[in-house]
N, C-alpha and C positions, 0 to 999 in steps of 0.2 A: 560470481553472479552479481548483475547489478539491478537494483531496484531502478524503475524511471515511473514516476507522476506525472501526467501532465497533469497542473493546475489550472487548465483552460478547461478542460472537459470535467473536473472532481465536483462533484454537486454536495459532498461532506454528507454521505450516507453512515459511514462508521462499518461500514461490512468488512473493509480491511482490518481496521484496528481490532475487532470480535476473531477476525481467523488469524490475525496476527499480532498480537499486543509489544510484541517486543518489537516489532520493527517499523508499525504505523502508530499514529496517534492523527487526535481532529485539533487544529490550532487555536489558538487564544482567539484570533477570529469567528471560531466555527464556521466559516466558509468552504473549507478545503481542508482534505487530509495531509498530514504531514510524514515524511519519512525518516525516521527515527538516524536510521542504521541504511544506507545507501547499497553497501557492502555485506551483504551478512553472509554471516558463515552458510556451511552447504547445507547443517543439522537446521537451520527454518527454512531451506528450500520447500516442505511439504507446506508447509504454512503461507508461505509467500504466493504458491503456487494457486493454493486454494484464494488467495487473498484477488488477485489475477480473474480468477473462474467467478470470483463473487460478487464483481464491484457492476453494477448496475451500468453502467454509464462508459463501461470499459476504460476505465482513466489509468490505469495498470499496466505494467508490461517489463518482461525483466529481459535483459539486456546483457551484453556479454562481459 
């Protein structure tokens, strides 16, 4: 699984980093989320997934 951000569209809502902490975080900027862990194992697949379904502004998307 791969995480993909676009940082074009991330308005830095935090609703990924609430469904997924280990694998999002908001940058020293606070502009835009950042992704921890690009690769993560398949165990935060539900996490990731929710993170995906959650984000406002669809900036999300995983990838093969």
């Amino acid at each position: 699984m791969k995480v993909v951000l676009d940082k074009g569209l991330c308005a830095a809502h935090g609703d990924c980093v609430v469904a997924a902490p280990e694998v999002f975080d908001i940058g020293d900027d606070d502009d835009t989320a950042v992704v921890l862990d690009e690769n993560p194992g398949e165990d935060q697949r539900p996490a990731v997934e929710m993170a995906v379904r959650v984000c406002p502004v669809s900036a999300l998307r995983i990838g093969d």
